[in-house]
N, C-alpha and C positions, 0 to 999 in steps of 0.2 A: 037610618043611614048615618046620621052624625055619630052614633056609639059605635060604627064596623070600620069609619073613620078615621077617628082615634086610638082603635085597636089595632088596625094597620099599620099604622105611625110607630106607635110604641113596639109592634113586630121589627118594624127597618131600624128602628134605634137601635135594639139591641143585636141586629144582626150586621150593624156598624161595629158596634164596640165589641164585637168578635172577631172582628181581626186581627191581624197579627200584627199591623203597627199599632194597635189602641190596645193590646196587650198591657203593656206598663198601666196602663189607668185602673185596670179590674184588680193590680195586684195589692195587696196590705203597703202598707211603708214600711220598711225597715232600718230607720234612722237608728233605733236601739241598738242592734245587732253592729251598727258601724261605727257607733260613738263606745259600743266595747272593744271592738277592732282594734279604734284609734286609741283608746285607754291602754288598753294593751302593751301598744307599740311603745306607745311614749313612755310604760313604767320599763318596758325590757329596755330603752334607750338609755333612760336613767340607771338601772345596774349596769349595765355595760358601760358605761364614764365613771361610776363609782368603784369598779373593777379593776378598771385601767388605772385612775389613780394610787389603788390601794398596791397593784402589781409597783414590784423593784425593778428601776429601770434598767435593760438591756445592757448587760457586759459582755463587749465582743472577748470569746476566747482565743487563745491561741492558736487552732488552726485557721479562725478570722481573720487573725494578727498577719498570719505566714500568706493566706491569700489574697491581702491587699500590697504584701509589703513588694511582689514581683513586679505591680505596677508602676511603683516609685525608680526613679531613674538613682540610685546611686553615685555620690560623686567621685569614686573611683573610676566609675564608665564614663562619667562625663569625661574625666579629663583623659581616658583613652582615646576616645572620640576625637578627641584635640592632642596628637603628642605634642609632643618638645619638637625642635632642630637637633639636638645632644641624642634623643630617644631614637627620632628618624635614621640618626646619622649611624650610631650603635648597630642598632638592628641591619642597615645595608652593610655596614663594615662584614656584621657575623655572619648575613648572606653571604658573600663573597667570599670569605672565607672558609666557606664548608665550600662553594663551588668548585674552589678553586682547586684543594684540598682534596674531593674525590678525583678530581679528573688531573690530580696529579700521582693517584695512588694506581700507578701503572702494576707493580709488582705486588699487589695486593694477595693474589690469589692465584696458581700455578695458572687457568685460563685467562688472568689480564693478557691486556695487550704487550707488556713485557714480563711475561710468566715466565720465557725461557731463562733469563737473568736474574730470575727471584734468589736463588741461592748464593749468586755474585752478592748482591745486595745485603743478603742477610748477614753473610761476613764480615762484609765491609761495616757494617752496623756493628756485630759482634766485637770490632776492636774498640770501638767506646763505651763499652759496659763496664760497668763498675768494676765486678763480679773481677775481668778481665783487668782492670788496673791495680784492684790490689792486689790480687795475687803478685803480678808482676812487678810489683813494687817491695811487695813483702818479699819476692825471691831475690829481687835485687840488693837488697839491705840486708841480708844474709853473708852474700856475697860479695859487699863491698869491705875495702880496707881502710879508708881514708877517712878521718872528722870530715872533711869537707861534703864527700858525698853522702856520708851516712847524715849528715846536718840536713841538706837538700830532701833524700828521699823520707825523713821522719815530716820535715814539712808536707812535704807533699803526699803521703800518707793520710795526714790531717787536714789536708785541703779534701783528698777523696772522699774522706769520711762528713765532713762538712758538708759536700754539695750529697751527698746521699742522702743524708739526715733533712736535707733542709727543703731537697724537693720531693723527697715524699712526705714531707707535713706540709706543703704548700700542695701537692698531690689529693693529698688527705682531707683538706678542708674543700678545693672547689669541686674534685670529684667529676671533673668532665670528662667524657665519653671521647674515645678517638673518629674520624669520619666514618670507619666503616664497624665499627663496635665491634673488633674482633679481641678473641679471649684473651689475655696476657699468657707469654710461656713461664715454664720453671724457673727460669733465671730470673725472668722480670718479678716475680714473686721473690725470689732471694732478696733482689734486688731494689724491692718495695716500690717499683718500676708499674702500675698498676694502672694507674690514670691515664690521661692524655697529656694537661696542663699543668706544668709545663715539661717539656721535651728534655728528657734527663741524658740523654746522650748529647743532645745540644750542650746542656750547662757542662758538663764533664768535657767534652770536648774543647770547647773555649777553654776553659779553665786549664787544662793541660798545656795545649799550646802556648796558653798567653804564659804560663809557670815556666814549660820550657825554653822560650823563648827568652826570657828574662836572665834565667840563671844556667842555662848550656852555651858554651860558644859553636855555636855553629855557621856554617858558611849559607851564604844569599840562597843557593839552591834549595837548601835543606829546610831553609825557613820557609821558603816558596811551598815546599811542600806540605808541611808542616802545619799552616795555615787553609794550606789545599782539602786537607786531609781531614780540617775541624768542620770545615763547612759539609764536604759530604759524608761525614758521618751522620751530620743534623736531618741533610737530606733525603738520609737513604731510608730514615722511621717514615717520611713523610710519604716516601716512593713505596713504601710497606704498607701504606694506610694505619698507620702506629699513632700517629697526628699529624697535626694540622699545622696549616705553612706560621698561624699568629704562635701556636706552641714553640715552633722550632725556633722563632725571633725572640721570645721570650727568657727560652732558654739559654741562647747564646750571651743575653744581658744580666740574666742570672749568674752564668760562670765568671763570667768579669767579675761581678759582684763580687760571688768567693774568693776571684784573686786579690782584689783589694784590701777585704777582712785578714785572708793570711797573709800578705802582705804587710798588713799593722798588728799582726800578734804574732810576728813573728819569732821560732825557739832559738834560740840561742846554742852552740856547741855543747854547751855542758848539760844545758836542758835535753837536748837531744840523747847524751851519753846516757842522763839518769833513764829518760823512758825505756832504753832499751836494756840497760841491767834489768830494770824491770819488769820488759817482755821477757829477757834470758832467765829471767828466776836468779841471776847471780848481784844482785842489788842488794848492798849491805849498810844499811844510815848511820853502823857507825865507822866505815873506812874513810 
C-alpha cells in the first residue's frame, strides 16, 4: 500500500507540471541566447554612433535654401503691409484719375456715348498737332515779307520743334499707357506722339497761345478765343480716350515751360536772317 501510494503522488506531480501555466518550469533556460541578443544590439548601437560621427554634417542645398526662404517674411512686404500717407495718397490720386479719365472718354469709340461727334472732335484735336503747325508755319515764312514777322515765325518754329523734341523724350522715358490703350495713328508716329504722358497737344497748345498772345496784337475777343481754343484742344485727346485728365494738366505746364525757355534764348533779326539763307541754300559766310 505505501509503494502504490507514492506512486500515485508522483503520477499527480507530473500531471501538474503539465500544464500549460507550469510550462515555463520544464523548459531549459535560455539566458545565453539573450545575453547574445543584448551583445548584439549594444555592438550594432556602437557602429551606428561611430558612423554618425565619422558622417560630414548635413549641408542644406539650394532647393532647401529656396524652400525655407518663402517662409520668411521679407522686408519689402513688411513695409507694404504698412504704406506711407505719400504712398496711400499717390495710389488714390492714380485711382481717380484713370476713373475719371475713362468716363470722360465719351468719343473714344464710334459706339460711345458721343460717337456721333467723334469726328468733330478729332479735328478739332487735328488743329494742335505738330505735323499741323509746322507746316503752317513753314508756309507762312515763305510768304512773309517783313524782318519783323519772319523774326516771330523762325521763333516760333523753334519753340515747335522744342516742345516736340522734348515731349516725346519725356514720352520715351515714362512710357505710359493712355486710359483705353488704344493704338496711336500715322501722324502721331510722325509726330513721336506715341505715349500718353504727357499730352503733347496740351503742351503745343499752351505754348502757341501763350506765344501768340505775347507777340500778335490782337483784340479781347480773339484772345478769348484764343485761349478757348488751347484748353479744348487739351480736352478733346482726353474726350478721344488719347489720355488722361493728370496728362492733359501736365501738358499744359509743359508748354509754358517752352515758352519761357524761348522766351530767354530768344533769335535775334539777324539770327533769324542767317537760318533762313540757310534753309534757302542762298547763305554765303563771306557776303
Amino acid at each position: 500500500m505505501p509503494i502504490n501510494q507514492s506512486r500515485t503522488r508522483a503520477r499527480d506531480r507530473g500531471n501538474v507540471l503539465g500544464r500549460p501555466e507550469f510550462l515555463s518550469l520544464n523548459q531549459p533556460l535560455r539566458s545565453s541566447s539573450g545575453e547574445n541578443r543584448g551583445a548584439s544590439r549594444r555592438v550594432g548601437q556602437a557602429k551606428s554612433h561611430q558612423s554618425q560621427q565619422s558622417d560630414p554634417p548635413h549641408v542644406p542645398t539650394d532647393g532647401a535654401k529656396d524652400r525655407k526662404e518663402p517662409q520668411r517674411m521679407p522686408e519689402e512686404d513688411c513695409m507694404q503691409l504698412n504704406p506711407s500717407f505719400k504712398g496711400i495718397a499717390m495710389n488714390s490720386l492714380l485711382a481717380i484719375d484713370i476713373h475719371l479719365s475713362k468716363r470722360l472718354g465719351v468719343c473714344a469709340y464710334t459706339s460711345s456715348s458721343w460717337g456721333s461727334v467723334r469726328s468733330m472732335v478729332t479735328l478739332l484735336a487735328l488743329t494742335g498737332h505738330g505735323i499741323t503747325w509746322i507746316c503752317g508755319t513753314l508756309v507762312c515764312l515763305t510768304r512773309s515779307n517783313t524782318l519783323a514777322g519772319q523774326e516771330v515765325l523762325v521763333n516760333l518754329l523753334l519753340a515747335l520743334i522744342l516742345d516736340i523734341m522734348t515731349v516725346a523724350g519725356v514720352q520715351k522715358l515714362v512710357k505710359r499707357k493712355g486710359p483705353w490703350e488704344m493704338s496711336p495713328g500715322l501722324l502721331d508716329y510722325v509726330a513721336m506722339d506715341v505715349y500718353s504722358f504727357p499730352a503733347a497737344h496740351a503742351s503745343r497748345a499752351a505754348m502757341v497761345s501763350k506765344f501768340l498772345l505775347s507777340h500778335l496784337v490782337l483784340a479781347v475777343p480773339l484772345r478769348i478765343l484764343l485761349v478757348m481754343w488751347a484748353f479744348l484742344v487739351g480736352l478733346s485727346r482726353v474726350l478721344l480716350g488719347r489720355h488722361h485728365v493728370t496728362d492733359m494738366a501736365c501738358g499744359f505746364a509743359l508748354g509754358l515751360l517752352h515758352f519761357s525757355l524761348v522766351e530767354m534764348v530768344w533769335l535775334s533779326s539777324s539770327a533769324c536772317q542767317t537760318l533762313i539763307s540757310i534753309g534757302t541754300l542762298s547763305w554765303s559766310p563771306f557776303r
